[in-house]
Backbone as CSV, one residue per row, in Angstrom:
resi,resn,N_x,N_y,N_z,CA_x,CA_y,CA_z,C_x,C_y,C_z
1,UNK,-8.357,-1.225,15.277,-8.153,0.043,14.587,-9.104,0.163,13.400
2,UNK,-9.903,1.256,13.239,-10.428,1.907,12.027,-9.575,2.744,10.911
3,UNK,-10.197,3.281,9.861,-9.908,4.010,9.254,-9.749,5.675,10.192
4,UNK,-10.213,5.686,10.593,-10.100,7.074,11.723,-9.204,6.807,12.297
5,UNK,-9.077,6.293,13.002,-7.536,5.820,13.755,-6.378,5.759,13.004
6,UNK,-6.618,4.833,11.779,-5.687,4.728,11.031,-5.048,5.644,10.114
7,UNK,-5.982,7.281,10.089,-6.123,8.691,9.512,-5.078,9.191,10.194
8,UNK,-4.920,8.883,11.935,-4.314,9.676,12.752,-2.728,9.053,12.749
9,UNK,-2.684,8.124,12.347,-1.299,7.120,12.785,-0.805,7.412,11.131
10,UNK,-1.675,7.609,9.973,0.051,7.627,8.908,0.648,8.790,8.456
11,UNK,1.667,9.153,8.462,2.588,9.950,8.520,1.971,10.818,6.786
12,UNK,3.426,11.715,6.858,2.712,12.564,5.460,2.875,11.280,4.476
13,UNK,2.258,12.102,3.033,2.006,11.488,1.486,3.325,11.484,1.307
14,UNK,4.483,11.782,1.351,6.166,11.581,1.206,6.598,10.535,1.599
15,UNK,6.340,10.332,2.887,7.332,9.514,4.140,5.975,8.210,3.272
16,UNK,4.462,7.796,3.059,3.786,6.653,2.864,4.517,6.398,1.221
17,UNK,5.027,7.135,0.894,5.029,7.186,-0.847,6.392,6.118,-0.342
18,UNK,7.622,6.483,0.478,8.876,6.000,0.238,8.508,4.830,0.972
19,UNK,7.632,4.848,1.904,7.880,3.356,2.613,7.067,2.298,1.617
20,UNK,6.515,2.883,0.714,5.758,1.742,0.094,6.488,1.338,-1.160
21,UNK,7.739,2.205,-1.606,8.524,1.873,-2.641,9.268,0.841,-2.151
22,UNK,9.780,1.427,-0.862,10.496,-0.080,0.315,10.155,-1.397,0.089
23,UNK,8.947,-1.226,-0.041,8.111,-2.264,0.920,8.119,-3.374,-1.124
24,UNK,7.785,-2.982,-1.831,7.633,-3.221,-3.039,9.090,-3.635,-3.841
25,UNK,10.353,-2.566,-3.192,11.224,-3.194,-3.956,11.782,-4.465,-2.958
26,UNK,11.821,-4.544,-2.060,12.187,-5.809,-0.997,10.773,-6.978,-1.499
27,UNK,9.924,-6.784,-1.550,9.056,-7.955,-1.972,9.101,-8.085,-3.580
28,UNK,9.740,-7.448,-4.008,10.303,-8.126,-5.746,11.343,-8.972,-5.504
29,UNK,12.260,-8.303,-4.488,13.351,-9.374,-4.401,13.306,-10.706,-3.576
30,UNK,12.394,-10.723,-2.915,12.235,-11.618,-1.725,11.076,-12.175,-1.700
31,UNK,10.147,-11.934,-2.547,8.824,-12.291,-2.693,8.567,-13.680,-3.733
32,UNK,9.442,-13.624,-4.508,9.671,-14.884,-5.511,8.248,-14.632,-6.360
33,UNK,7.695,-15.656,-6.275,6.069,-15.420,-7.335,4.917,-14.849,-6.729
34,UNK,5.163,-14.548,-5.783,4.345,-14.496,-4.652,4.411,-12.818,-3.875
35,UNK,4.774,-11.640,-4.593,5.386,-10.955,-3.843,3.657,-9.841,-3.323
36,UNK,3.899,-9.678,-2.104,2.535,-9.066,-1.802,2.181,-7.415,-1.987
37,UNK,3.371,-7.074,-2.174,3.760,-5.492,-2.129,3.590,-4.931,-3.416
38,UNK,3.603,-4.224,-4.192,3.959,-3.346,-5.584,3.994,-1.989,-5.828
39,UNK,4.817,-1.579,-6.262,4.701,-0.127,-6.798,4.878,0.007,-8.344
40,UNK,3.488,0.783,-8.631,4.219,0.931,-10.264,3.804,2.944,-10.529
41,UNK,5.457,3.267,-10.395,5.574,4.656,-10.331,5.142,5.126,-11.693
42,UNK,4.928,4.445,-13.010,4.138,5.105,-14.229,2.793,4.432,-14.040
43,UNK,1.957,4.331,-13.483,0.855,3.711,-13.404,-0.795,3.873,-14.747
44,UNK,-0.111,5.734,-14.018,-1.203,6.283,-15.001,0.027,7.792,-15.166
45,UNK,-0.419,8.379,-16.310,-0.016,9.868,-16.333,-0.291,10.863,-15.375
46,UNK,0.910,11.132,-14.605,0.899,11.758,-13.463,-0.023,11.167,-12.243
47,UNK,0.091,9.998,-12.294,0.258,9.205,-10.936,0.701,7.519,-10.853
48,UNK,1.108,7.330,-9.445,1.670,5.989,-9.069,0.552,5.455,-8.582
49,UNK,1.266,4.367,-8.081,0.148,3.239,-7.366,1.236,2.385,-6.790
50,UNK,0.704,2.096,-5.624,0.807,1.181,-4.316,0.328,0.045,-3.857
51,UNK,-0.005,-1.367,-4.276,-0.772,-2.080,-3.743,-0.499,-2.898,-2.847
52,UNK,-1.047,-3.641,-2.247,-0.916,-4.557,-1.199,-2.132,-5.805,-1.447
53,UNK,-1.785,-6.888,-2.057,-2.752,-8.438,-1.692,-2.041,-9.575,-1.593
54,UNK,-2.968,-9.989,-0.348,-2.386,-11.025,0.391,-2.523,-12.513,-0.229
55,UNK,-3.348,-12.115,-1.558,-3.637,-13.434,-2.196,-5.110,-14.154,-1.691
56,UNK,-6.051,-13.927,-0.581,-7.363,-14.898,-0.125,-8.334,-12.909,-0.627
57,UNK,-7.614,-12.601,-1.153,-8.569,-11.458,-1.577,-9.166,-10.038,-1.065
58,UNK,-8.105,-9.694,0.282,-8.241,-8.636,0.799,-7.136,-8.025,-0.216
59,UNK,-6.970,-6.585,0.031,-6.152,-5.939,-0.569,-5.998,-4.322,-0.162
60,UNK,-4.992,-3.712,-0.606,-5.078,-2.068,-0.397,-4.392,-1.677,-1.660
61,UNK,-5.139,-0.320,-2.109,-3.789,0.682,-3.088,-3.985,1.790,-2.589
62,UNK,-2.562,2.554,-2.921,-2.634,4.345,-2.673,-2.383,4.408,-4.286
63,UNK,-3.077,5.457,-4.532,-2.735,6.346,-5.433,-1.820,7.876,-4.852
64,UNK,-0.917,8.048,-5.317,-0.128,9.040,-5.380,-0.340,10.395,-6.978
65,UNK,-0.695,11.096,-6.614,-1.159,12.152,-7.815,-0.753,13.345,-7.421
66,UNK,-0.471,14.200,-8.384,-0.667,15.745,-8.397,-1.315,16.708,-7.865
67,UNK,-2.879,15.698,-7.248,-3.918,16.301,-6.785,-4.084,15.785,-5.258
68,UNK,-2.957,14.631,-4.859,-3.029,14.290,-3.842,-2.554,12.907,-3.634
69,UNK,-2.909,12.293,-2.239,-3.274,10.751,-2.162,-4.503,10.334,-2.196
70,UNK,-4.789,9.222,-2.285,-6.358,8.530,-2.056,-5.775,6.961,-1.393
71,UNK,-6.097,6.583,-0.551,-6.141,5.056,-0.059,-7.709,4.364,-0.213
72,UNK,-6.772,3.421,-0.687,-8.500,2.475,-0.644,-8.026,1.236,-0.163
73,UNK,-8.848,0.380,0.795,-8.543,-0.641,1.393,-9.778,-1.662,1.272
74,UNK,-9.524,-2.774,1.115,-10.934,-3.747,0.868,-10.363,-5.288,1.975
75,UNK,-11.104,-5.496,2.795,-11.326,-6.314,3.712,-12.536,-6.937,3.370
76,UNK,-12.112,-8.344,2.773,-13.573,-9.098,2.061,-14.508,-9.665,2.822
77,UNK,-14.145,-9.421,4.170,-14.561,-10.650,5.399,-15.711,-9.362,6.179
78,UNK,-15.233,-8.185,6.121,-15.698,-6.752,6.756,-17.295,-7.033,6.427
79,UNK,-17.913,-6.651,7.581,-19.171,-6.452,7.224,-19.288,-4.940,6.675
80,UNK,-18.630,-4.322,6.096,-18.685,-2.922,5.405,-18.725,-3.788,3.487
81,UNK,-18.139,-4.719,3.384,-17.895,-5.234,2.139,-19.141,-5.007,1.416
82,UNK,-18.871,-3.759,0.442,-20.445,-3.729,-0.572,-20.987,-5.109,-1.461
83,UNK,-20.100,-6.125,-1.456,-20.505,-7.344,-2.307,-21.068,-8.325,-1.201
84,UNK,-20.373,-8.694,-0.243,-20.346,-9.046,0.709,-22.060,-8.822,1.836
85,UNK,-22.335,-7.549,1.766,-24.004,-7.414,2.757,-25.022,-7.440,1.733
86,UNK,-25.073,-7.663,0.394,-25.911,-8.182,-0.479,-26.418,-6.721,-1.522
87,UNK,-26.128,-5.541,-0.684,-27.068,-4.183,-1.184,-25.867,-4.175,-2.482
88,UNK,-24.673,-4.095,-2.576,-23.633,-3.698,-3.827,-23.900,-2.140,-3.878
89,UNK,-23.694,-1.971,-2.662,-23.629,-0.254,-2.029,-22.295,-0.155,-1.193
90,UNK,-21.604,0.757,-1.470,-20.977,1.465,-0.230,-21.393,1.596,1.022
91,UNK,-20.757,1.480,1.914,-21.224,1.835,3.190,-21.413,3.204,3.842
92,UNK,-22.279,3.433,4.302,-22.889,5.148,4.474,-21.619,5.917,4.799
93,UNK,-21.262,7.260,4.232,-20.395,7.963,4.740,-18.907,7.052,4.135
94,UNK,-18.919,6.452,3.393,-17.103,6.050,3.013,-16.447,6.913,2.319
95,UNK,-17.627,8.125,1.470,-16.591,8.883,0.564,-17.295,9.873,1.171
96,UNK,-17.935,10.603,1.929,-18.717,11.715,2.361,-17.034,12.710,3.068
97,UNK,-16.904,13.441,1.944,-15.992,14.717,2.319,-14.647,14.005,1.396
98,UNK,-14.668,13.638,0.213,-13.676,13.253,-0.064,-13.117,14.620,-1.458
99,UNK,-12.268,14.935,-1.577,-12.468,16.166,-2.423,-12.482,15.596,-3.755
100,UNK,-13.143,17.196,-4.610,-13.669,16.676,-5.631,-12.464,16.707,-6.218
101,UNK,-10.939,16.484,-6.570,-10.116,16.817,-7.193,-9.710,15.248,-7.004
102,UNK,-10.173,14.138,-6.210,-9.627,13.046,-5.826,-10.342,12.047,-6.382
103,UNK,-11.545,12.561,-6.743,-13.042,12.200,-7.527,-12.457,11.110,-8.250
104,UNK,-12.084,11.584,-9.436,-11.617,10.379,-10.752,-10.849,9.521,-10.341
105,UNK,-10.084,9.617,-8.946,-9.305,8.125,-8.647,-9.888,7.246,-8.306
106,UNK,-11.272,7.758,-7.302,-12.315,6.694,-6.673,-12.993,6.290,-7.475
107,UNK,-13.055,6.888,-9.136,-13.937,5.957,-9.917,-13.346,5.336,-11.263
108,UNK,-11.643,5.156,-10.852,-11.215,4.495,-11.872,-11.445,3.224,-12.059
109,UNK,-11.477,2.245,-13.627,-11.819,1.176,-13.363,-11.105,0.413,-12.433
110,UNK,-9.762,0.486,-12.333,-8.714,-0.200,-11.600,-9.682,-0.758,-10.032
111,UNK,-10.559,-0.225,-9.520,-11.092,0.112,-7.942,-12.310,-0.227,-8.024
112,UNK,-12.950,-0.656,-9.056,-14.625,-0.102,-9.432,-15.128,-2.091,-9.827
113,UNK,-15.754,-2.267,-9.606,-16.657,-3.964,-10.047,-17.648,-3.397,-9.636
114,UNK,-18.583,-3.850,-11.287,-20.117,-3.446,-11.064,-20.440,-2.230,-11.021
115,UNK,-20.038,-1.589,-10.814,-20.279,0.024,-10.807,-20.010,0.757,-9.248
116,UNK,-19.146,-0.389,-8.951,-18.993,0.087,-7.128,-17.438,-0.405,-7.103
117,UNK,-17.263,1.059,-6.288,-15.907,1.138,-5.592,-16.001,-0.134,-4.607
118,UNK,-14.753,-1.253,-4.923,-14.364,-1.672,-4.349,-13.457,-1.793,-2.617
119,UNK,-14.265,-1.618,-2.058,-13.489,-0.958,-0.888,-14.268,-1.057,0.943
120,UNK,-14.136,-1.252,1.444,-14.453,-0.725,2.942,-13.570,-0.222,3.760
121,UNK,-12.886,0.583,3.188,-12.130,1.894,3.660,-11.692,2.981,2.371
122,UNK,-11.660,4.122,3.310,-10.887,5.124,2.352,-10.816,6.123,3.342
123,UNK,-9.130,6.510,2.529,-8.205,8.058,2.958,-8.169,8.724,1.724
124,UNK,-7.727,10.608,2.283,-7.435,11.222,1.307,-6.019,12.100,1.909
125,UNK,-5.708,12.631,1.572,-4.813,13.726,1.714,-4.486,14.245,0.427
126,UNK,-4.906,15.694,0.407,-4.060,17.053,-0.476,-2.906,17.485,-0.357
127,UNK,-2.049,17.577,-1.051,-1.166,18.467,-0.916,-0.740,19.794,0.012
128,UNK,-2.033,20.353,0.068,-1.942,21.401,1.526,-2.692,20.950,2.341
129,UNK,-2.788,19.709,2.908,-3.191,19.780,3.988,-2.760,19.226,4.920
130,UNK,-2.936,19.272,6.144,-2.126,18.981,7.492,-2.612,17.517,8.403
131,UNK,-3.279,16.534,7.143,-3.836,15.490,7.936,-4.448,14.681,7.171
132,UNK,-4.522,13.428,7.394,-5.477,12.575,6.458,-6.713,12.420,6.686
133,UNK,-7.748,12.438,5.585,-9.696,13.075,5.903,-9.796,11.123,5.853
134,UNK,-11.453,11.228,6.655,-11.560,9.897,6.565,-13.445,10.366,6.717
135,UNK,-14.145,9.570,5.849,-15.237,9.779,5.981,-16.175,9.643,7.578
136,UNK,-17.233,10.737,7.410,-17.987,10.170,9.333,-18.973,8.946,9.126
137,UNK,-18.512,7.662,9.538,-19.195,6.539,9.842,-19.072,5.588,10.951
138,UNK,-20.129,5.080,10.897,-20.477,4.508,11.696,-20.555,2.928,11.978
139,UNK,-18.441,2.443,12.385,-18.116,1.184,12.353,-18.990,0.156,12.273
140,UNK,-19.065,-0.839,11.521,-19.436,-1.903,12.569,-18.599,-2.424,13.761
141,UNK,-19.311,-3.954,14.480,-18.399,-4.309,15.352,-17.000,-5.330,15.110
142,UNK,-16.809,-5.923,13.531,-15.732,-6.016,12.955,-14.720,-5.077,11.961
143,UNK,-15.420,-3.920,12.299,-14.674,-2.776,12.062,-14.365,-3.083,9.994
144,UNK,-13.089,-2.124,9.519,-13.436,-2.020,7.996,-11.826,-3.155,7.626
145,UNK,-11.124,-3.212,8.234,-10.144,-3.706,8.070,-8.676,-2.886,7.960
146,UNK,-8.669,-2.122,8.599,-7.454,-0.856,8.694,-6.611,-1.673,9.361
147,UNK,-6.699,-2.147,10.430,-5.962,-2.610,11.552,-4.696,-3.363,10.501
148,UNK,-5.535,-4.675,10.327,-4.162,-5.236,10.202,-3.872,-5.128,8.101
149,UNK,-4.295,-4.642,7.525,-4.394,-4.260,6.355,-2.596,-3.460,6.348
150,UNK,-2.528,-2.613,6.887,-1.460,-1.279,7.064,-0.893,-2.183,8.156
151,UNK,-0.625,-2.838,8.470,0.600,-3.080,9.369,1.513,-2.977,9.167
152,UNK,1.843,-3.473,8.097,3.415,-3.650,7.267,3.766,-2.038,6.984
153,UNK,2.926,-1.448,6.619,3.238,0.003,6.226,3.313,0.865,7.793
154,UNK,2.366,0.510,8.417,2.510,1.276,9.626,3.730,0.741,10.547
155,UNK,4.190,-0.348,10.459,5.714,-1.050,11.396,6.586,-1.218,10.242
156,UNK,7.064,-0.348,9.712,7.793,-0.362,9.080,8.880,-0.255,9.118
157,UNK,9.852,-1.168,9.417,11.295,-0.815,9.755,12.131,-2.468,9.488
158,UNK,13.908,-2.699,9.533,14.288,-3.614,8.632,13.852,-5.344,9.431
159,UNK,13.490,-4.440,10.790,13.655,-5.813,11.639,12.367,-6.382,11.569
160,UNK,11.436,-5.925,11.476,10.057,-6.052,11.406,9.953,-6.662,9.601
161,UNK,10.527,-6.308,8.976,10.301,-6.661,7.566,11.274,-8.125,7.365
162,UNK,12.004,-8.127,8.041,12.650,-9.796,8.025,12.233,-10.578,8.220
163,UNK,11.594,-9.972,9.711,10.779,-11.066,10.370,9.301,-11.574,9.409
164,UNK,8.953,-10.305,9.266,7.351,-10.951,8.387,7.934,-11.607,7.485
165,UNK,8.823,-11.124,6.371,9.076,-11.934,5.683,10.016,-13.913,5.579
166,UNK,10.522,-13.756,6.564,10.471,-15.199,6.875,9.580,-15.811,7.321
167,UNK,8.812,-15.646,8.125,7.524,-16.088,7.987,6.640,-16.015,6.963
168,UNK,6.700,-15.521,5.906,5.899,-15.329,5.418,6.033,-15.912,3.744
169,UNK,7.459,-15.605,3.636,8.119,-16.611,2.374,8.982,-17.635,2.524
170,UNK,9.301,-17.773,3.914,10.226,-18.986,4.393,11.882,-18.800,4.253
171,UNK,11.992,-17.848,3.424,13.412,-17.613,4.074,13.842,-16.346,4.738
172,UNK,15.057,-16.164,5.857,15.345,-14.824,6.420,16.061,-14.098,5.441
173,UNK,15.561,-13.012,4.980,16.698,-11.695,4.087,17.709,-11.216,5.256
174,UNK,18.988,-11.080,4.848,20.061,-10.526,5.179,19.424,-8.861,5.949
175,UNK,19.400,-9.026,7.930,18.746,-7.915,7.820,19.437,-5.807,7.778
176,UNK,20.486,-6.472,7.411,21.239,-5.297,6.876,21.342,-5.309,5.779
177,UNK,21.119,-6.012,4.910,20.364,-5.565,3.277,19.408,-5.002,3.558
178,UNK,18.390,-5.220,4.436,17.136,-4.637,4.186,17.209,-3.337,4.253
179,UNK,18.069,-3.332,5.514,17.975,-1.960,5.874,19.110,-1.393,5.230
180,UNK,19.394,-1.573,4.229,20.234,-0.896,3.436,19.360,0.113,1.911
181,UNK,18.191,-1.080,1.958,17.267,-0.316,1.086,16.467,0.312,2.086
182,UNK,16.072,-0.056,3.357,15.216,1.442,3.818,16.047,2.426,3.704
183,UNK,17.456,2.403,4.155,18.100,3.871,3.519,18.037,4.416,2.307
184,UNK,17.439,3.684,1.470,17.645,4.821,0.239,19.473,4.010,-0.512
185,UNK,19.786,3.345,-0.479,21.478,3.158,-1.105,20.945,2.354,-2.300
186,UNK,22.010,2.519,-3.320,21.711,1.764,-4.332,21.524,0.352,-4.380
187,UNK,20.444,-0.257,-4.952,20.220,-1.743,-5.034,21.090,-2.410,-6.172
188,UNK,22.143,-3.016,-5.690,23.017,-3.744,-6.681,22.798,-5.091,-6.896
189,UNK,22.989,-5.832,-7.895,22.530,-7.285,-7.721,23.247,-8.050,-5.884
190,UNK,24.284,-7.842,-5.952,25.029,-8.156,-4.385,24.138,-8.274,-3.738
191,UNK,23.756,-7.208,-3.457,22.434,-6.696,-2.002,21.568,-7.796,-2.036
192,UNK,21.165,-8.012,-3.919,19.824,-8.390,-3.691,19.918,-9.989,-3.455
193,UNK,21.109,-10.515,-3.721,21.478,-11.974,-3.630,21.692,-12.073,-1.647
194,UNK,22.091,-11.226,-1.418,21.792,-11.341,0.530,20.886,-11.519,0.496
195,UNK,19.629,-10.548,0.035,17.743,-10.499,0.685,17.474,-11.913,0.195
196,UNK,18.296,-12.512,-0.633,17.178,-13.547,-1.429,18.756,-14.429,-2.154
197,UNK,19.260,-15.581,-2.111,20.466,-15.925,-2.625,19.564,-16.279,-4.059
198,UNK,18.482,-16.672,-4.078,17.852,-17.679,-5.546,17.362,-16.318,-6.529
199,UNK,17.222,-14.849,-5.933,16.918,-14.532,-6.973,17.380,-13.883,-7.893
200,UNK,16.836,-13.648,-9.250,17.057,-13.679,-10.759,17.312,-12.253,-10.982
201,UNK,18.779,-12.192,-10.782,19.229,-10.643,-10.958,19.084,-10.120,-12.281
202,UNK,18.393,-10.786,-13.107,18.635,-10.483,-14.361,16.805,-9.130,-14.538
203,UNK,16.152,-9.938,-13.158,14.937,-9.305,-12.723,15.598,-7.420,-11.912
204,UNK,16.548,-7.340,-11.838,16.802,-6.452,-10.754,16.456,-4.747,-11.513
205,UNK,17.073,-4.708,-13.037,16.317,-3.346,-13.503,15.269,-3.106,-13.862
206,UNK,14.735,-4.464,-14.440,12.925,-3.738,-14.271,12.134,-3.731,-13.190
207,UNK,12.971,-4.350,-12.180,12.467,-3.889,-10.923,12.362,-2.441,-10.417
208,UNK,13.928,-1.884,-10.754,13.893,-0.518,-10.390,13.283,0.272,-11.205
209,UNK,13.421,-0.055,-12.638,12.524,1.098,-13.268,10.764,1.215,-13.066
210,UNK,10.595,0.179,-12.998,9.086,-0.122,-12.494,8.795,0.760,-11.346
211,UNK,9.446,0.335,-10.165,9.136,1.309,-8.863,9.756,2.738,-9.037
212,UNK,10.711,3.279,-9.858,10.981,3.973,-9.586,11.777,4.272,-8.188
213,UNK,12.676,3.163,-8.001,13.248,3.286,-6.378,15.044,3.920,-6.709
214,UNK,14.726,4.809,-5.637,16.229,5.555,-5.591,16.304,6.184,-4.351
215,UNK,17.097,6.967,-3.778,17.108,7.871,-2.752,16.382,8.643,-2.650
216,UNK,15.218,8.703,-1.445,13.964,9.063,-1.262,14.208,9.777,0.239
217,UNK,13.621,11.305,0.502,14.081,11.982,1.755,12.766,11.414,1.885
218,UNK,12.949,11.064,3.852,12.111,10.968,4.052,11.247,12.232,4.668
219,UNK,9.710,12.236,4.981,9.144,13.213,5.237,7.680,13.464,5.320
């Protein structure tokens, strides 16, 4: 999968906004020091942020704004990697059609080393529009790293999130806790001692105020 592909498969800026609050408040609780997910809903004035690193240095964020979404995804291994093919260029066409209202997210420092967007991918979506834009380029044959970057966001559901996560932190979360926070229900320390018996409920409200997690329609 590409970024084009991966344009066509994610759902609206609503339904990516709540699954990534999901995804962030279950890896606070279950993630221990290590958690791969984050949301921090005051990020900047009038917008959030979304990240995803796996720790060997790939990574993704959405920005969520007023003016829209923006995804940026960095696959360090990608032969798209501007540090990585020696030029410390973008790869032709990564921001070609990106609107100018989305401009200042792609060149915040948060995204930027050296004077280059960090990245071998990018999405946008506006507010009125009916689809996510993805620049016209021309893959290589290890592609930009969409595929497995968005997995977790694209299989998103409680059984799929147990599973990665026991594999992935070594213990199984209770998988009707989980899916008690994909519904949207309040996170009480209880819940969070199922997902995780060791962790530090004393962590559990700046968890929520941080993400901003509550009952979220999906959409």
């Amino acid at each position: 999968m590409n970024s084009a592909e991966l344009a066509r498969m994610l759902p609206g800026i609503s339904e990516v906004r709540r699954r990534s609050v999901v995804l962030a408040v279950l890896e606070g609780v279950t993630g221990g020091d290590h958690p791969r997910y984050s949301f921090d809903a005051g990020w900047r004035e009038g917008a959030a942020l979304a990240s995803m690193a796996d720790g060997s240095g790939n990574e993704y964020s959405i920005v969520f704004a007023d003016e829209g979404a923006l995804v940026i995804g960095f696959d360090h291994e990608s032969e798209m990697n501007p540090y990585g093919n020696g030029s410390q260029a973008l790869w032709p066409g990564l921001l070609l059609g990106l609107p100018p209202e989305l401009v200042r997210w792609a060149e915040d420092p948060r995204f930027v080393e050296d004077g280059v967007l960090c990245a071998t991918l990018c999405l946008w979506r506006t507010p009125g529009s009916t689809a996510w834009g993805a620049g016209p380029i021309s893959y290589p044959e290890d592609g930009d790293g969409a595929g497995w970057l968005f997995r977790g966001l694209l299989g998103c559901s409680p059984e799929l999130y147990a599973s990665w996560a026991t594999n992935v932190h070594g213990a199984p979360p209770d998988v009707e806790a989980v899916r008690a926070v994909f519904d949207g229900h309040p996170l009480t320390p209880a819940l969070a001692l199922r997902m995780n018996p060791a962790y530090d409920t004393a962590s559990l409200d700046p968890l929520l105020e941080l993400t901003g997690y509550g009952p979220v329609a999906a959409g």
